[in-house]
MDAnalysis code that builds the backbone (N, CA, C; Angstrom):
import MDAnalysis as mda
import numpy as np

u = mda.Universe.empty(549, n_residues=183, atom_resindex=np.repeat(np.arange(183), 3), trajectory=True)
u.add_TopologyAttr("name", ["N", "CA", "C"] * 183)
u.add_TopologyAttr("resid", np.arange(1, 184))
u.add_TopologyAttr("resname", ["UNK", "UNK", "UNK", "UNK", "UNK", "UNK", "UNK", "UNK", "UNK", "UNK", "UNK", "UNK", "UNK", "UNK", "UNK", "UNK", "UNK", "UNK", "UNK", "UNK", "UNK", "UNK", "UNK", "UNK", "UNK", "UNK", "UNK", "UNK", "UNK", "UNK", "UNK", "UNK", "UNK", "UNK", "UNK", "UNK", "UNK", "UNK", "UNK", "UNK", "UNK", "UNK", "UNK", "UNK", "UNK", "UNK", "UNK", "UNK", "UNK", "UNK", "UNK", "UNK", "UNK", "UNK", "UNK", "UNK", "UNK", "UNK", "UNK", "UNK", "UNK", "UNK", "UNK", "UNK", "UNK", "UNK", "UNK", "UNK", "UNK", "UNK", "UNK", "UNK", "UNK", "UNK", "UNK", "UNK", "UNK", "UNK", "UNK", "UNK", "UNK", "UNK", "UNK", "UNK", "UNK", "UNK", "UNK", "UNK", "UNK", "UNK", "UNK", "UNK", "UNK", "UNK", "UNK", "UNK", "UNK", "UNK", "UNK", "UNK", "UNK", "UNK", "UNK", "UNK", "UNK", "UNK", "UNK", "UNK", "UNK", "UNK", "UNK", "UNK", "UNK", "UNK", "UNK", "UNK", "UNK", "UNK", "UNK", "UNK", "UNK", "UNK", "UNK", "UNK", "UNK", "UNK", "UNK", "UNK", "UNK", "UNK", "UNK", "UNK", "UNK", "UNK", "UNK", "UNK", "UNK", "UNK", "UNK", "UNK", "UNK", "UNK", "UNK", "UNK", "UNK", "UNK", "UNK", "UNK", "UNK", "UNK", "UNK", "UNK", "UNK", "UNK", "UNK", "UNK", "UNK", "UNK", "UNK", "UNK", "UNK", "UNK", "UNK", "UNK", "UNK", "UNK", "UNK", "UNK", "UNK", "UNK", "UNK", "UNK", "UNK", "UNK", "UNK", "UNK", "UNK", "UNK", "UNK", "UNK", "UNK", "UNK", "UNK"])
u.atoms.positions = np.array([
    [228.742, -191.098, -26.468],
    [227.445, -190.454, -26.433],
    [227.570, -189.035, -26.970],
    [226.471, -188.488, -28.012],
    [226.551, -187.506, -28.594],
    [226.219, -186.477, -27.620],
    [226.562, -185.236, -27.113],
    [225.847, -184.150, -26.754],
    [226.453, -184.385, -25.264],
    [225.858, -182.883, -24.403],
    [225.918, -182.826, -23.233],
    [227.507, -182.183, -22.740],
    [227.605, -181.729, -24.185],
    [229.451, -181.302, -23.626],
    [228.708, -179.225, -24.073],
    [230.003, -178.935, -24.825],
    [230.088, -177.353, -24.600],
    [229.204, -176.838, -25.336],
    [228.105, -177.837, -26.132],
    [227.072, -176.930, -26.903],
    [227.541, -176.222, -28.419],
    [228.735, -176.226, -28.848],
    [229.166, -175.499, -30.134],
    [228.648, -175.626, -31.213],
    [227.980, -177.097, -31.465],
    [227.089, -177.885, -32.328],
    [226.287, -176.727, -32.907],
    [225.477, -176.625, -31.707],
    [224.376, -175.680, -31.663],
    [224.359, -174.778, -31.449],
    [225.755, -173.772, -30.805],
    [225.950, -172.835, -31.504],
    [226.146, -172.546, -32.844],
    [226.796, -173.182, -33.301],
    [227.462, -173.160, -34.763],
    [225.725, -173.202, -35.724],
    [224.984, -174.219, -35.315],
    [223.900, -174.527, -35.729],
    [222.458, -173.612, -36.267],
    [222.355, -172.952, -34.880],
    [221.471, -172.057, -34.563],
    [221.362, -170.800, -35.798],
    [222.863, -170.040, -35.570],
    [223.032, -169.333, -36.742],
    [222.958, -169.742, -38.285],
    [223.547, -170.482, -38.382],
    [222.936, -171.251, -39.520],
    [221.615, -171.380, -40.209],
    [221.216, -171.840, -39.335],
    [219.305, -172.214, -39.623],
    [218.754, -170.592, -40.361],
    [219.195, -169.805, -39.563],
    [218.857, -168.460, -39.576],
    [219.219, -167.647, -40.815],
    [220.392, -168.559, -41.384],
    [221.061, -168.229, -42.644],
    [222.226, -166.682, -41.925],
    [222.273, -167.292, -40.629],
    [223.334, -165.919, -40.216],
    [224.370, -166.358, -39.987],
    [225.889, -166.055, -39.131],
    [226.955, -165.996, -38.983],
    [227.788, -166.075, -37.415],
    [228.300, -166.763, -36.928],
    [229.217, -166.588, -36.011],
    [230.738, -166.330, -35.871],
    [230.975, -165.502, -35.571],
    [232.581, -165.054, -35.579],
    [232.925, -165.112, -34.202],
    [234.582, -165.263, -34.626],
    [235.512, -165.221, -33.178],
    [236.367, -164.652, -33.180],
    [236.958, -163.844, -32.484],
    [238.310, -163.051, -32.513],
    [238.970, -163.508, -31.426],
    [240.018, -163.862, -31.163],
    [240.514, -164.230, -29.756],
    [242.014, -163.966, -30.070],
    [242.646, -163.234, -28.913],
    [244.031, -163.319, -28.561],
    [244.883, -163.247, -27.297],
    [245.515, -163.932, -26.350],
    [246.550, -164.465, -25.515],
    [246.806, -162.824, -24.832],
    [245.395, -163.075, -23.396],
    [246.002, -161.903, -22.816],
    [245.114, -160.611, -23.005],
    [244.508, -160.304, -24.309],
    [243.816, -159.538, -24.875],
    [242.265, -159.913, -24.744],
    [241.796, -160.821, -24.823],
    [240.293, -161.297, -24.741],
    [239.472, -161.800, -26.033],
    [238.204, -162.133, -25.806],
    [237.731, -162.624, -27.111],
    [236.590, -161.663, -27.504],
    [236.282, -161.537, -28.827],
    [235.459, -161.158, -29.717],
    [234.475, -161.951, -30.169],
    [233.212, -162.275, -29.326],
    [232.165, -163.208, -30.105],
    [231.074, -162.544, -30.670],
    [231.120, -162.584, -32.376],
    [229.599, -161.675, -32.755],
    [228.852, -162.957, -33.487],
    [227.483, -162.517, -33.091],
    [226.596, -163.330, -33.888],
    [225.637, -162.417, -34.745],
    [225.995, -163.227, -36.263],
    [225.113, -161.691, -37.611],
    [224.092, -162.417, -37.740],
    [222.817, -161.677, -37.553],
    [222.061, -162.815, -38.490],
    [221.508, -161.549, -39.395],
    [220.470, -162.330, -40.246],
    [219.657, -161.290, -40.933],
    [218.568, -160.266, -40.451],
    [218.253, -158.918, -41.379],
    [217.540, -158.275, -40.252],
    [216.097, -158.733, -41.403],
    [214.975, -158.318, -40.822],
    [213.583, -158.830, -41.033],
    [213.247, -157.618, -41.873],
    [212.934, -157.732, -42.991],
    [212.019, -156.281, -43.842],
    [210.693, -156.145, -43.241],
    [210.499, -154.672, -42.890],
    [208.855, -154.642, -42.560],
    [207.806, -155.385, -43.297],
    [208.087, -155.693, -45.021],
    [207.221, -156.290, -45.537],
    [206.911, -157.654, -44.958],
    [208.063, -158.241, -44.861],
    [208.018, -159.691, -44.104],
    [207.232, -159.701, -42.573],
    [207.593, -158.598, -41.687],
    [207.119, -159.096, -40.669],
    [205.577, -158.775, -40.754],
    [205.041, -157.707, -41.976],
    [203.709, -157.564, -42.039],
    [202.720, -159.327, -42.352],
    [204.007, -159.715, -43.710],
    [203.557, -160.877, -44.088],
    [203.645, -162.390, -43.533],
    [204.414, -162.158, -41.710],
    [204.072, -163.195, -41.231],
    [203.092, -163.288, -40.358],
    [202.038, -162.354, -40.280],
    [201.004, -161.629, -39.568],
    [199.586, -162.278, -40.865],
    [199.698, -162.307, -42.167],
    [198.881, -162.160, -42.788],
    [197.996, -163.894, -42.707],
    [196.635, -163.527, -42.684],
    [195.918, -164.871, -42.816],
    [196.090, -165.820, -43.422],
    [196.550, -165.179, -45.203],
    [196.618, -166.223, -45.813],
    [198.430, -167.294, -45.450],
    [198.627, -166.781, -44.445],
    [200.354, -167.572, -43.951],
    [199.667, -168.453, -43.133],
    [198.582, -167.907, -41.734],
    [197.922, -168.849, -40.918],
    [196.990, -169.800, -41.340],
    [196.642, -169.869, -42.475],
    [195.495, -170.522, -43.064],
    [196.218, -171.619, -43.564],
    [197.894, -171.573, -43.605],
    [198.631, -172.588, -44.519],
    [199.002, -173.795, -43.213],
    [198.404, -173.128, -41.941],
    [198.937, -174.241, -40.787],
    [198.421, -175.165, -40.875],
    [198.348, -176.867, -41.008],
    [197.851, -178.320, -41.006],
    [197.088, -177.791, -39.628],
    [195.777, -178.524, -39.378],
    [195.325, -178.359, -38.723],
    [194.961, -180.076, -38.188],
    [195.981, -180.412, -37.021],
    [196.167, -182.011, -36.755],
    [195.310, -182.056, -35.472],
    [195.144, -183.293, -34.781],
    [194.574, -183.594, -33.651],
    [195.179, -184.636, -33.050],
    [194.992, -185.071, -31.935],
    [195.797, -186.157, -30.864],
    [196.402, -185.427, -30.114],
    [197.100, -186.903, -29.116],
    [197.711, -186.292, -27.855],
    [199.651, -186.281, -28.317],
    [200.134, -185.989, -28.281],
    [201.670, -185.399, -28.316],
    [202.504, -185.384, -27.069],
    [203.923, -185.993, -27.166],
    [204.421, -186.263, -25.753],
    [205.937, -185.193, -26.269],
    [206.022, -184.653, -25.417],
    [207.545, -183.702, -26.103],
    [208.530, -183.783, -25.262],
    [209.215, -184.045, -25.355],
    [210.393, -184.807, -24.313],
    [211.780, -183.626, -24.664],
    [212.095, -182.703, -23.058],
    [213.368, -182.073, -23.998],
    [213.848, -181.751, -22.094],
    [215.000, -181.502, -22.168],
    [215.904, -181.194, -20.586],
    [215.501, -179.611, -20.600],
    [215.513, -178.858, -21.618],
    [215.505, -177.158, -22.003],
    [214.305, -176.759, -21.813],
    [213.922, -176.258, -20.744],
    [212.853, -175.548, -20.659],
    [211.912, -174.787, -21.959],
    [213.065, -173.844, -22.335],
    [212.713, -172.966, -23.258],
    [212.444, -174.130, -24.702],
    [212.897, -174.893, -24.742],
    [212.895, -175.832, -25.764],
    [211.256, -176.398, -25.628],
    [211.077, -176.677, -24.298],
    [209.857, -177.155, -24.001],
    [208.411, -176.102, -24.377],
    [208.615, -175.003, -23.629],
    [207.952, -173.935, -23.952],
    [207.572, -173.529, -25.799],
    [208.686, -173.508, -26.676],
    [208.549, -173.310, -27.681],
    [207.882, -174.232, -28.364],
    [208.228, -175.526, -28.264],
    [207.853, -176.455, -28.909],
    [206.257, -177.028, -28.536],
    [205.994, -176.610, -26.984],
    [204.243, -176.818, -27.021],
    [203.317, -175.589, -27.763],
    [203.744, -174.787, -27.820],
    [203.092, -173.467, -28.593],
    [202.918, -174.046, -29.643],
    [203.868, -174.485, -30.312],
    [204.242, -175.008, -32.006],
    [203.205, -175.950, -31.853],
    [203.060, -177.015, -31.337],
    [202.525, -178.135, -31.435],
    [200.423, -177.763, -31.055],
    [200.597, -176.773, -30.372],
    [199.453, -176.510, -29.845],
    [198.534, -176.072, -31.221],
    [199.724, -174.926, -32.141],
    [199.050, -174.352, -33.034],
    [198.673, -175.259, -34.025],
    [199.525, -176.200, -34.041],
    [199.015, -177.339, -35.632],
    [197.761, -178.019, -34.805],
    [197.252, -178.331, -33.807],
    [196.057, -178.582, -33.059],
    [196.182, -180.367, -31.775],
    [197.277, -180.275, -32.075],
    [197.634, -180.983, -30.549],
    [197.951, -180.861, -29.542],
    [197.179, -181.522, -28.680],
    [197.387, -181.704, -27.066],
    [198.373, -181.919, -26.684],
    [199.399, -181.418, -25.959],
    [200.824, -181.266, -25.554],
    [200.730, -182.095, -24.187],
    [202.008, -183.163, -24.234],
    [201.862, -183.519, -22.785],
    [203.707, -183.312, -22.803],
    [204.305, -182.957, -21.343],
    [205.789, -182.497, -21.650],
    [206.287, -183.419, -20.586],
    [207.449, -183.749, -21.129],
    [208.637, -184.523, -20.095],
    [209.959, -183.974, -19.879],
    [210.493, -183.588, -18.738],
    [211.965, -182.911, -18.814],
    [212.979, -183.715, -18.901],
    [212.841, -185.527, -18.486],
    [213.931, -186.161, -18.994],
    [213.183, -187.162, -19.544],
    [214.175, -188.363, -20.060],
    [213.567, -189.450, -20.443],
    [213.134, -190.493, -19.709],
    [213.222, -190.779, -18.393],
    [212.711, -191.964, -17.632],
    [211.137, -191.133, -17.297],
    [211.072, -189.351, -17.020],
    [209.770, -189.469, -17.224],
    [208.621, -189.281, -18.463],
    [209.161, -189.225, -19.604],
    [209.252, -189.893, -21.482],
    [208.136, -190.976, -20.792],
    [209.399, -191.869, -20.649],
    [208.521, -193.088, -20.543],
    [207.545, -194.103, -19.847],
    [207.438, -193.073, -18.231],
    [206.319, -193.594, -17.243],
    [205.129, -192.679, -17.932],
    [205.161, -191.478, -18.409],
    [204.136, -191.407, -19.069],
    [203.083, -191.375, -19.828],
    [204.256, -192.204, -21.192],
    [203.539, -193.085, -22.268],
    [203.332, -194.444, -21.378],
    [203.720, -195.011, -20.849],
    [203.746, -196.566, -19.520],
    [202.284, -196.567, -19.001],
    [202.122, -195.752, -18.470],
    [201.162, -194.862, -17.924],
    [199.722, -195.519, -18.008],
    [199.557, -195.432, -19.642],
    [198.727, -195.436, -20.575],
    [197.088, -195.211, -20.269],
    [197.186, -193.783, -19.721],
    [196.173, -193.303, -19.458],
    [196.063, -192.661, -20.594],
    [196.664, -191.870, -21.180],
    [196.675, -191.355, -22.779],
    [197.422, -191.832, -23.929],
    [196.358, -192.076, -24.696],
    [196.846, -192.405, -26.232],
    [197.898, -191.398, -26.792],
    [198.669, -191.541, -27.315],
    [199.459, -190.908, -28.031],
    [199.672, -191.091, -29.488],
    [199.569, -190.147, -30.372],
    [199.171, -190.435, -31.879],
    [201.069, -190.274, -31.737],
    [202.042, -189.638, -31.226],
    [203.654, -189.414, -31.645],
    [204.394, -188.603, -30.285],
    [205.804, -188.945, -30.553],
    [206.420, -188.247, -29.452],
    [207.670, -187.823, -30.337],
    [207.808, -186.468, -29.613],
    [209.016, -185.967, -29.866],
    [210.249, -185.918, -28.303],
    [211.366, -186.621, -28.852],
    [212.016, -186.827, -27.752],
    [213.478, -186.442, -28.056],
    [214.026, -185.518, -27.313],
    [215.285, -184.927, -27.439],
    [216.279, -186.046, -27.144],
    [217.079, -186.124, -28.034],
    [218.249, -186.761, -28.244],
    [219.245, -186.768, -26.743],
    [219.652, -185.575, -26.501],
    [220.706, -185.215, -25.024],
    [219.580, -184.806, -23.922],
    [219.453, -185.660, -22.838],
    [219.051, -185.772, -22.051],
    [219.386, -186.317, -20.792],
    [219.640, -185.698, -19.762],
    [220.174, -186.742, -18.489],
    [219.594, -188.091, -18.008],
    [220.036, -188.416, -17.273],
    [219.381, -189.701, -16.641],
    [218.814, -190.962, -17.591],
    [218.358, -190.709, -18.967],
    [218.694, -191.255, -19.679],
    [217.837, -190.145, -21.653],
    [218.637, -191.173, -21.576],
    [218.995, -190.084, -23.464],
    [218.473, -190.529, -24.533],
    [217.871, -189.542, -25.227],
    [216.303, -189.638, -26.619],
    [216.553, -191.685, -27.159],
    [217.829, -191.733, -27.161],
    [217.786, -193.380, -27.746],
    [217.438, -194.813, -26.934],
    [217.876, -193.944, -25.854],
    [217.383, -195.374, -24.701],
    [215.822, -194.992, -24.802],
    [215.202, -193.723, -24.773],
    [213.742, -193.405, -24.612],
    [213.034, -193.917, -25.907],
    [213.715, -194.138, -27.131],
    [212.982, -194.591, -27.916],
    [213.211, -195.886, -27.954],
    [214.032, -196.911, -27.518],
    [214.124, -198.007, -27.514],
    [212.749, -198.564, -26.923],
    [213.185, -197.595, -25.306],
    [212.245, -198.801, -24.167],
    [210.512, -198.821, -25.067],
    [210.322, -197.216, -25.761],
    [209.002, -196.802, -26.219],
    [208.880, -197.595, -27.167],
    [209.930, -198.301, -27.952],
    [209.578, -199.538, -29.391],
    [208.965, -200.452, -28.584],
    [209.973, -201.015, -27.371],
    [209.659, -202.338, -26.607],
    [207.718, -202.241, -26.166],
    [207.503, -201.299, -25.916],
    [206.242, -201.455, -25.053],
    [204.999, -201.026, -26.118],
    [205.429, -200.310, -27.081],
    [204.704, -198.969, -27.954],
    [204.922, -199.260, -29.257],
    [204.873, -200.593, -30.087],
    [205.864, -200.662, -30.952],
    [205.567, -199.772, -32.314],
    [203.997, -199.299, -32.322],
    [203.296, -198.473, -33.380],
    [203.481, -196.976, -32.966],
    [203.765, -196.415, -31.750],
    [204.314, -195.296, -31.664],
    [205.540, -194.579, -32.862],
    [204.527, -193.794, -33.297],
    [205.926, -192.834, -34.337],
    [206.876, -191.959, -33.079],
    [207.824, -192.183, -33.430],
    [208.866, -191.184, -32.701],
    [209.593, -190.218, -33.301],
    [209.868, -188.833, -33.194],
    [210.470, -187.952, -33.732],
    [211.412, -188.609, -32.705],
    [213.211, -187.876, -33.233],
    [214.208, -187.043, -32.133],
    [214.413, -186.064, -32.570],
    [214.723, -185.472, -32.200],
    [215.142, -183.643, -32.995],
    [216.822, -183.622, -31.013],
    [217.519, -182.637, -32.014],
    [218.843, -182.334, -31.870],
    [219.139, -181.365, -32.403],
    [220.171, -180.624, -31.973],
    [220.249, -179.043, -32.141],
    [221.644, -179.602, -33.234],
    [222.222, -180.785, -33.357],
    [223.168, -181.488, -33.647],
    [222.527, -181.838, -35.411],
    [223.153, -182.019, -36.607],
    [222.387, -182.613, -37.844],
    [221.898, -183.954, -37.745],
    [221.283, -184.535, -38.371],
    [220.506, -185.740, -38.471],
    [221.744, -186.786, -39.036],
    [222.803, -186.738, -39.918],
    [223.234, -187.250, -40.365],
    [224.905, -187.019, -38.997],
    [224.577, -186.891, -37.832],
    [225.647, -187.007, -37.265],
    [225.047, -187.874, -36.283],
    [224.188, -188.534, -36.192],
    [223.964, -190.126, -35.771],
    [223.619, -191.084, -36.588],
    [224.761, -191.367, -37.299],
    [224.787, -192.546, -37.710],
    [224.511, -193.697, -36.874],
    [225.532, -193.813, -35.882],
    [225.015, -195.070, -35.025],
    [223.914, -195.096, -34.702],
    [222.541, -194.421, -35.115],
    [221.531, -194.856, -34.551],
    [220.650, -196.141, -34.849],
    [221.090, -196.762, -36.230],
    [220.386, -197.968, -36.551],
    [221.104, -199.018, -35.817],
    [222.519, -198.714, -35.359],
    [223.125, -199.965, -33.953],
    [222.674, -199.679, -33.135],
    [221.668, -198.993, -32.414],
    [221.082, -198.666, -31.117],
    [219.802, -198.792, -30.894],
    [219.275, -199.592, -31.573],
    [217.791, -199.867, -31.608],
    [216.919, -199.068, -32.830],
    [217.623, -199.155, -34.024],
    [216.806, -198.372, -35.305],
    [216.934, -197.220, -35.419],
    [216.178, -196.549, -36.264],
    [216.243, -195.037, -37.122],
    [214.816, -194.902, -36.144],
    [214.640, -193.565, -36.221],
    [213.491, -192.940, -35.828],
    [212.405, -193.062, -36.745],
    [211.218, -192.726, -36.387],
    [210.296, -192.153, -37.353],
    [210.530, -191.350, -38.429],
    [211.508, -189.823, -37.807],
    [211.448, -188.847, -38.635],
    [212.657, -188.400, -37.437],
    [213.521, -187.453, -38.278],
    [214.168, -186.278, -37.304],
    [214.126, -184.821, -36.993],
    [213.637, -184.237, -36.466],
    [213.807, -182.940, -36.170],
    [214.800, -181.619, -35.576],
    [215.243, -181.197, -36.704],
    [216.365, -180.127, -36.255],
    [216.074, -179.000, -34.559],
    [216.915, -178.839, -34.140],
    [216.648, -177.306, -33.349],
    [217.462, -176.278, -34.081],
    [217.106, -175.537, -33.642],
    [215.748, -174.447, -33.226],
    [214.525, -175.127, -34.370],
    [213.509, -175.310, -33.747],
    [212.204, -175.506, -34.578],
    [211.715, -174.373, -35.079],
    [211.302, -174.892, -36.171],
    [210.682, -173.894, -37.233],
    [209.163, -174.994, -36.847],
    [207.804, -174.485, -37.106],
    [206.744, -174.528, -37.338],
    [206.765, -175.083, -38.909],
    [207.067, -174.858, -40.082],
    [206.675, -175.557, -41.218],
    [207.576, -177.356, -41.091],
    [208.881, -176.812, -40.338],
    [209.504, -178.317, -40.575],
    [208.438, -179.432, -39.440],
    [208.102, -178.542, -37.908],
    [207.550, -179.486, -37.323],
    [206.214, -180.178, -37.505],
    [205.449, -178.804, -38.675],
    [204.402, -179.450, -39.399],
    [204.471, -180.787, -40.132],
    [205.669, -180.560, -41.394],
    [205.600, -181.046, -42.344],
    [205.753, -182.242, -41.897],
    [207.244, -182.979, -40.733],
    [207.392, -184.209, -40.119],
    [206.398, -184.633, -39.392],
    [205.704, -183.561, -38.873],
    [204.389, -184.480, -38.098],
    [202.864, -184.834, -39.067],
    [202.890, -183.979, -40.475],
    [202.080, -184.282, -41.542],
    [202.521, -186.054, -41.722],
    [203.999, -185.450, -42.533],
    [204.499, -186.820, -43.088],
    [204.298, -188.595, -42.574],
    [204.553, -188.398, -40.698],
    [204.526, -189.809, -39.901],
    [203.054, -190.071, -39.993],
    [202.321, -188.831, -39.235],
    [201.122, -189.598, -39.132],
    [199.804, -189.691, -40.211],
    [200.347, -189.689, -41.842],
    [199.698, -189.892, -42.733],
    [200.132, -191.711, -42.934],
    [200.862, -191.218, -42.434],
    [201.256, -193.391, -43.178],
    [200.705, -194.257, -42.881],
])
């Protein structure tokens, strides 16, 4: 099972995305050196992520949305995101409650995003049981981990809908949630 160990993935990851840097210094006795570089922001930029014509470029979607993640802060970020492209956020902290609440079926769900590492049970068992019952449900997973480091996922009950990196960016979670639910 992928995930749930020391997180380095996504350390290593995080900076990345950012187009920044992680270093280590370590020596026996002496201690360690951890810096993280990223880039700094030009005033022009942060004027120009303020400007209308950037907000005017947001898809403006509708439906209900299920976001499945163990990380609070993961949770938090990702309903903002989802709120702004114009969906109704419904949140799950693991996957058995993923799936009593699509089960539920008091609400329609146009897609779910469901985190890959999860206790009690994990984004692939959650998208399985959700094929079995849901079989037109689009499913994101997103992982702080690359897309191409689950391979085994077509031996585990298929490929996803779409995958989603962490840390979310707003244009990628647009564009994958443009992309599924145009088809």
């Amino acid at each position: 099972f992928v995930g749930r160990g020391l997180g380095l993935a996504l350390t290593v990851g995080v900076p990345q995305a950012h187009h920044g840097a992680l270093t280590v210094e370590s020596a026996p006795g002496q201690g360690s050196t951890i810096r993280l570089l990223l880039p700094s922001l030009l005033t022009s930029q942060q004027t120009a992520s303020t400007d209308d014509g950037i907000l005017s470029e947001v898809v403006q979607l509708s439906g209900n949305i299920l976001l499945a993640d163990d990380e609070e802060m993961v949770l938090n970020i990702g309903r903002k995101m989802l709120e702004m492209l114009g969906l109704t956020v419904y949140t799950a902290v693991n996957g058995q409650e993923a799936v009593k609440i699509v089960s539920e079926g008091s609400v329609v769900f146009c897609a779910a995003v469901i985190d890959v590492s999860m206790p009690e049970m994990d984004g692939l068992e959650v998208m399985s049981a959700l094929r079995e019952t849901h079989p037109a449900l689009p499913i994101i997973l997103s992982s702080g981990y690359y897309e191409d480091d689950f391979t085994f996922m077509k031996e585990k009950g298929g490929a996803p809908d779409a995958f989603l990196s962490k840390p979310f960016q707003l244009s990628d979670m647009q564009s994958c949630l443009v992309k599924i639910l145009s088809c």
